[in-house]
Structures are given as C-alpha cells and as structure tokens.
N, C-alpha and C positions, 0 to 999 in steps of 0.2 A: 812838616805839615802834610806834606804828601802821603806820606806812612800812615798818617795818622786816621785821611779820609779813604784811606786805602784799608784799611783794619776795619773802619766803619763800616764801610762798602759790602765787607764780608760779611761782620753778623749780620747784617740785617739782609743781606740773602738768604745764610745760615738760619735767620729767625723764621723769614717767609716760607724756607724748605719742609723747617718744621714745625708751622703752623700746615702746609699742605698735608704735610704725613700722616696730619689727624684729624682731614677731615670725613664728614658723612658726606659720603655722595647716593646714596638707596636707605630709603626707610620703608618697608613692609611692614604689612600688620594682616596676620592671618590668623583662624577661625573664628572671626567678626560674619555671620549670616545676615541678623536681619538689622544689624546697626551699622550705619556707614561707614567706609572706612575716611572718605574725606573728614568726618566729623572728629574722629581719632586722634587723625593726624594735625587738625585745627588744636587738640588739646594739649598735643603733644608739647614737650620743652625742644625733644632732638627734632632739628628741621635739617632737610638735603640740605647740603650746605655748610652747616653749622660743624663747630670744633668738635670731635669726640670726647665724651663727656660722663663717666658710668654716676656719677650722682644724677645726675639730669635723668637717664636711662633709669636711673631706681627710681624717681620721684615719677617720672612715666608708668609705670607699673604700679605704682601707687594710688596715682591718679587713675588710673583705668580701673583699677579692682572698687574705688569707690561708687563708681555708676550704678546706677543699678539694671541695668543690660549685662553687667559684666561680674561675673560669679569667680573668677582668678585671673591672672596675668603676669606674662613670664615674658625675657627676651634672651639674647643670641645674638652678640657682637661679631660679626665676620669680615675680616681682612681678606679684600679685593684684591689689592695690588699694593705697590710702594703711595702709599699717602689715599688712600682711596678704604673706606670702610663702609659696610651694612649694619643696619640694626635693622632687628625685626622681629617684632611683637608678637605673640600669639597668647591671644583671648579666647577664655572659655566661656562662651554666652549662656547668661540667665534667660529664662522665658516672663519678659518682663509682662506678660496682662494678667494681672492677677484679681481674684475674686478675694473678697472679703469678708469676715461674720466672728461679729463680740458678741458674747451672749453671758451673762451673770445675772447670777439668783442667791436670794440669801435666804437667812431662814425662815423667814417670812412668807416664803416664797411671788415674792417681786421678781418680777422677770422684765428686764430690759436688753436689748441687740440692737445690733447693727449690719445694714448688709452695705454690700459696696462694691464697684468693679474700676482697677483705672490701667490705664496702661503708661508702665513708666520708657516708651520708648519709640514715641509716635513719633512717625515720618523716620526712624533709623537714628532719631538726634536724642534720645533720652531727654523730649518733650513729655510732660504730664498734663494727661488727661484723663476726667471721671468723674465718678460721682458718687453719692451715698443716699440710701434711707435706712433713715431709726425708728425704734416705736420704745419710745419710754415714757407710760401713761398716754402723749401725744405722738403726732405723726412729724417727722422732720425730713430735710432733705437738703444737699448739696450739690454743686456740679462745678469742677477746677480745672484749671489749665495752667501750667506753669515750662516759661524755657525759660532754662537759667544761663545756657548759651545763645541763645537765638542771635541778639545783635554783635557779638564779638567773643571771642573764649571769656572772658571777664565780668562782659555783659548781658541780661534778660530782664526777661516780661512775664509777668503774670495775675490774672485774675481770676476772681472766683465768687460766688454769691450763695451762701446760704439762709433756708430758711429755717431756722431752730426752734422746736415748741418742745417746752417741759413742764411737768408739774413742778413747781420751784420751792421747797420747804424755806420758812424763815424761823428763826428760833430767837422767841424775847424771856429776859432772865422773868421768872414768874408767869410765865403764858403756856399753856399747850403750842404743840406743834401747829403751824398756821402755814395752808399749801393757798399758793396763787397759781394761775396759769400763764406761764411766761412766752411771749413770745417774742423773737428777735429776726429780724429780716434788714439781712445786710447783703452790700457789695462791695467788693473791696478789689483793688489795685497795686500790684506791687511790681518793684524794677529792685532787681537783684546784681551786685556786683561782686565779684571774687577776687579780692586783692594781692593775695598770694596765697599761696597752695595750702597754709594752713585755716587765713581768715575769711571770713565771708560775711554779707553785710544782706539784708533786706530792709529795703525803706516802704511804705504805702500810705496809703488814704481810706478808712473803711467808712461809709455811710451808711448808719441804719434806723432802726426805725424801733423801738423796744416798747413792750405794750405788757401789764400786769394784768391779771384781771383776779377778782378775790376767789375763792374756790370753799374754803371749808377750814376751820379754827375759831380757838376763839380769838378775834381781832378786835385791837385796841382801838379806841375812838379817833385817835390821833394819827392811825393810820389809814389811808381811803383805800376802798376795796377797790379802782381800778385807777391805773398810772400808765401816762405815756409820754411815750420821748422820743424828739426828731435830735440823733446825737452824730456829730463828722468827730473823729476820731484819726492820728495818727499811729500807725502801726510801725513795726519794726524787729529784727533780730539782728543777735549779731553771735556769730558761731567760733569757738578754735576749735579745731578737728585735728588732733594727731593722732588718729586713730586708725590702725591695719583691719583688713577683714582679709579671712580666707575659710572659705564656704562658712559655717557654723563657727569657729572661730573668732574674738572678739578680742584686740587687745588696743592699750592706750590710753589718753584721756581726750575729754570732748569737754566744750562746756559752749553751753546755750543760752543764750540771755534774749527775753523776749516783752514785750512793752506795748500799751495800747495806752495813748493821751488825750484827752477830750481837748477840741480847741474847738468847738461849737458848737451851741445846743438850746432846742424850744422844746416847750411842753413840760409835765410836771417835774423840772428841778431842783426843785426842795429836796425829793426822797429819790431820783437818780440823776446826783449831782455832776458836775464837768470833775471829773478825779484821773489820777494816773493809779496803772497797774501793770506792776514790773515781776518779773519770776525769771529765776537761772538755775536750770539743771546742770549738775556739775555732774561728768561721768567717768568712771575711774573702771579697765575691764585689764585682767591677768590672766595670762594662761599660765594654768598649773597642770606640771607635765604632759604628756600625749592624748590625754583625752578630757581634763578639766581646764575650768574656764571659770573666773570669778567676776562678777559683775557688780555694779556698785552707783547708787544715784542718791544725791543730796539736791534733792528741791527745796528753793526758799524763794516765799513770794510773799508780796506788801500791796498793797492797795491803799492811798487815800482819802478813801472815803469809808472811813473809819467808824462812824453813828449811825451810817445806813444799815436798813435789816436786810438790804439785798447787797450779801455780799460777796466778793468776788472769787473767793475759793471753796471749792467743795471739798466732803470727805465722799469719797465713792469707790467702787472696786472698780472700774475701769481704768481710773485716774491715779490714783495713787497708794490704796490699803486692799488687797485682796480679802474676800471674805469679810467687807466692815456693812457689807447695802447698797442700795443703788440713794445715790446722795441723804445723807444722813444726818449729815452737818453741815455747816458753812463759815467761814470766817475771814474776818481780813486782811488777817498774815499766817503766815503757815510755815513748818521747818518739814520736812517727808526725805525719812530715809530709809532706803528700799537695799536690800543685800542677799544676794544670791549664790550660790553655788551649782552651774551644769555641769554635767557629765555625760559624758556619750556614750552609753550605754551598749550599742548595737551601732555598725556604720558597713554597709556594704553598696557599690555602685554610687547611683542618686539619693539611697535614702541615707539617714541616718536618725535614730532615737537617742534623747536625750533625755534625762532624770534631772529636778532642782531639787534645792530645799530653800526657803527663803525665811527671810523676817524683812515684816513692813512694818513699821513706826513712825509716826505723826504727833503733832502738837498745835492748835490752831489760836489765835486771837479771837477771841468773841466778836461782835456785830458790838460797838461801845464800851469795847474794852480796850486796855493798853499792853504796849508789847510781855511785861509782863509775865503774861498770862498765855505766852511761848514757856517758862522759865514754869511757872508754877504748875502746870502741868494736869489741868482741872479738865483739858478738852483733849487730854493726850489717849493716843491708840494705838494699841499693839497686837499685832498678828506675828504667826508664822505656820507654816505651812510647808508641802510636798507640788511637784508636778510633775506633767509631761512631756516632750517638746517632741511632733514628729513632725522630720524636715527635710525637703525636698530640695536637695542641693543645686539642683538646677534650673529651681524655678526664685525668681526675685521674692526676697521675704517669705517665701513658702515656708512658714511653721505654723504650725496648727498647735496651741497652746491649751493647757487642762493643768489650773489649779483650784487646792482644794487649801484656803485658809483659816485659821482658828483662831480667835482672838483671845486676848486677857484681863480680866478687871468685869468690875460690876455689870455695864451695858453693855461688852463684846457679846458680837456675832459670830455667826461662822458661814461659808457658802465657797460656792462654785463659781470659779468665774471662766469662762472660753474666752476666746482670740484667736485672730492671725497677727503673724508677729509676735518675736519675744517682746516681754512687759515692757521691758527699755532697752 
C-alpha cells in the first residue's frame, strides 16, 4: 500500500510539473493604436495564467481579424524559462470611421443614394456608432449605436431609430403600377450574445409607426388611398460565421438568418396585417489561387402575409439584382442568387484593385399568389455583368464599388449601381 501512495504521490507532482511547464505567464498585444488593448485581451481565449494552448492562440487571431478595427493578426509563442511562456499578438489596425455612399441609376435614369458616416470603433472597444441619409424619391434618415461587448466578452447592447420614407410601388395582376408614399418610423432595442466563437444571437423589440398615403395609379376601390399602423414587433438574427478574412481576401461560409414578428398592433389591419418575416443568406467565399476569390450568396425569404399588396420583398439594385431599378417589384417570397468572381488586379502597399464578373438571378412570389410561382418563374430575373473594386487595405470596409449589369428576357434593364462595400 505504501508503494502504491508512493507512485501516486509522484505523478501527480509529475502531472503538476507539467501542467507548470505550460503555462502563460505574459500576454502582449502590439500594434493596437487606437483600439484598447485591455479590450483584446478581455476577448482573448489565452489569459496569463492559463495552460499554453496553439488552437486557443489560432482561434485568438481569428477572433481579432474579425473586428473591424482590425485588418490582420498574427502571434509569436516565446519560452521564458522552464514552465513559464509569452504570447504576443501583433495587430494590424483598420481606420475604422468610415464614410459612406450607394448611388444606382437604371435606365430610366432614377437615381437613388445613400450617404452615411459611422465609426466602427468608439471609445477603442469596436462600439458602433452613426448614421445615414437617403433620398429615394423621399428624404430618410437613421442614427445607431451598437456594443456587442459592452456588458461581458459574450454580452451587448444596442439601439437605433430610423426614419424611412419611399415611394413604395405595388403591383395588382391587371392594374398599372400604383406608387403610395410609405412611411416608417421606428425604434428599436437589441441585446446581443456570442455563444461561441462561431454562433451569435441578436434578440430585440422594434416599435414603429407605418403610414401609406396614395400617391398616383390606377387604384382599386377595395384599396383605401391612406393606411396606418401602430405595430411592436419582435426582431432577431442568428449568425454561423466560419469565415477568415485577410485584408481583400474572403473565405468560408457564413449564414444569416434574420426575422421580424408582429406581437401587437392598432390602426388599419386589414391591409398591414400582424405577419412574420424571415430571410437567410447563406454565404459560401474560395480562394482561388494568389489573387482570385469566389464569392457566393443564396438568399431566401417568406413572409406571411401573403394577399397583402404591401409586400415584404423588393426587387432592387441595392438589394439584391444589379442593373434590375431602384425597386421594381415586390413579393412575398423570394429565392436571390448572386455569384461572383474578384480578382486583384493591381496590389501594391494600402491599395489594391480588383476586377468582378457576376451573375444575379431571382425569382419572387406575387402579392396573392403561391409559393409556386418561385418554381414557375413568371417574376424571375437575370442579370450579369462586369465591375470594379478599389480598396483601401487599411481602412475598415474601404471599397469603393462600380458595377455595370445587363439583364435578360423581355422587361430586363440595365444600369449602374455604386457602393461602399463589396455587394456581400
């Protein structure tokens, strides 16, 4: 028996020797300027202390190139002494206050932008903050704040309130085109949690106030030229993200799934009914060899309220068809598959040019029709097209986007669309 706690005795000195031998006792993180480093370090997995670890140290560098203060990141395991190790991080900072401007025109020549300024990196915590103004046909405007860490690494807070006004096209089978003037004035509240390194969760409460007013068509008797609605709504998204970035660079897949629920509502009901509307981008990106890049998005979204003529997806060049108008259609299911090819063209220092070529194709549900009529293909649209991309490696999102799409089939358009930001 003796022998026996005597052998014990030893491994587990032996185990404690070499649990000491590996640990962190110094974590550094250097060329972080205007983003904290306690903030970092709060997101980090490796803490002083903690067992040395290189999957933890990769998923660290993982985690930091996702910020958007943070444009790469790289580390450098160094042995101290017998049981005593450093890691230490070194970040390449974005310049996260960026300006922003959509501008698309088809052939019609309709012109609708957007300007915008936010900074994705107030107080040194990659807090968001800013705001927007549009002009399409009307005047709009937003202003957001969002920490997704603020209460704990896992935990945030964020709100935001915008006021949205557009000419809002509805399409009835046998009608001309009939425009309302839509207007939407919301606030919304949301609390963010990060569950692990790949999932992520947003819950909220939006409260707004939606107001039609008739504007020009011919409109049916059955429909009244001015509608309003006091509607609470619950919000939410829920995100996988295994996706790398390294400056321009894009690979992985992502998928997004996002939902607004009516759980209360006064004023005209009838025609903007309590409905749910849910939509998931699925995002699939490859790198092909040293300077290409394949990018890849299946959007599919459903709504509810299925007989209403206001319905919850548009066809638009912003959103999802290059070169199709600035909202053209509407429906209340939709499939949008968008496929790209960049190329880097030119990369020297900060900048770098990039060349696309794309195809965008869609298929929508009618306002009273059934799904269908996804399959039968009577509202379907197809573009393809060329662009630009100049990008500013070391500014957050810095690309300044130019494409030109063509469409095919009897009512294809064709047009211009600008951006910041690649399209997805």
């Amino acid at each position: 028996m003796n022998r026996i706690i005597i052998v014990l005795t030893v491994l587990l000195r032996f185990s404690i020797i070499s649990i000491e031998a590996e640990t962190v006792t110094e974590v550094e993180i250097e060329g972080n300027k205007r983003t904290r480093t306690k903030f970092l370090k709060r997101l980090a997995f490796v803490k002083e202390g903690s067992t040395i670890d290189t999957i933890r140290v990769a998923s660290d560098e993982r985690r930091f190139r996702l910020l958007p203060s943070v444009a790469s990141a790289s580390s450098n395991i160094e042995k101290l002494d017998d049981g005593n190790y450093k890691v230490t991080y070194t970040v390449v900072e974005n310049f996260a206050i960026i300006p922003g401007l959509n501008v698309s025109q088809d052939v019609n020549e309709d012109l609708a932008y957007r300007l915008s300024v936010f900074d994705f990196n107030m107080f040194g915590q990659n807090q968001i903050v800013g705001g927007f103004y549009s002009r399409n046909v009307f005047d709009s405007y937003g202003l957001f704040w969002e920490a997704p860490n603020l209460i704990t690494r896992k935990w945030g807070l964020g709100f935001n309130y915008q006021n949205n006004v557009f000419q809002e096209p509805i399409f009835l089978e046998n009608n001309d085109d009939i425009n309302f003037k839509s207007s939407n004035s919301a606030f919304e509240f949301r609390v963010f949690y990060e569950h692990n390194f790949n999932n992520r969760f947003e819950f909220g409460l939006n409260i707004a106030n939606l107001d039609y007013v008739y504007l020009d068509g011919s409109l049916p008797t059955s429909i009244p030229e001015q509608l309003e609605l006091n509607r609470v709504s619950v919000v939410g998204d829920y995100e996988y993200n295994n996706i790398t970035n390294e400056f321009q660079y894009v690979e992985g897949f992502r998928s997004l799934f996002t939902f607004n629920t009516t759980v209360g509502a006064s004023g005209d009901t009838d025609f903007l009914k309590n409905f749910f509307v849910g939509r998931n981008d699925f995002e699939y990106f490859k790198r092909i060899g040293s300077n290409g890049n394949w990018a890849n998005r299946l959007r599919l979204g459903y709504a509810t309220n299925t007989n209403s003529p206001f319905a919850a997806f548009a066809l638009d060049n912003q959103l999802n068809i290059r070169g199709v108008g600035n909202v053209v259609d509407r429906g209340t299911a939709s499939i949008v598959l968008n496929t790209e090819y960049r190329h880097t063209l030119f990369e020297k220092g900060w900048f770098a040019l990039q060349g696309n070529a794309f195809i965008d194709a869609g298929t929508w549900q009618e306002p009273g029709g059934e799904l269908s009529d996804l399959i039968e293909g009577n509202s379907a649209s197809l573009y393809s097209g060329l662009g630009l991309r100049f990008i500013h490696k070391r500014i957050f999102n810095a690309v300044f986007r130019i494409d030109y799409g063509l469409g095919f089939g009897e009512k294809a358009n064709n047009g211009i669309v600008f951006g910041i930001g690649q399209y997805f």
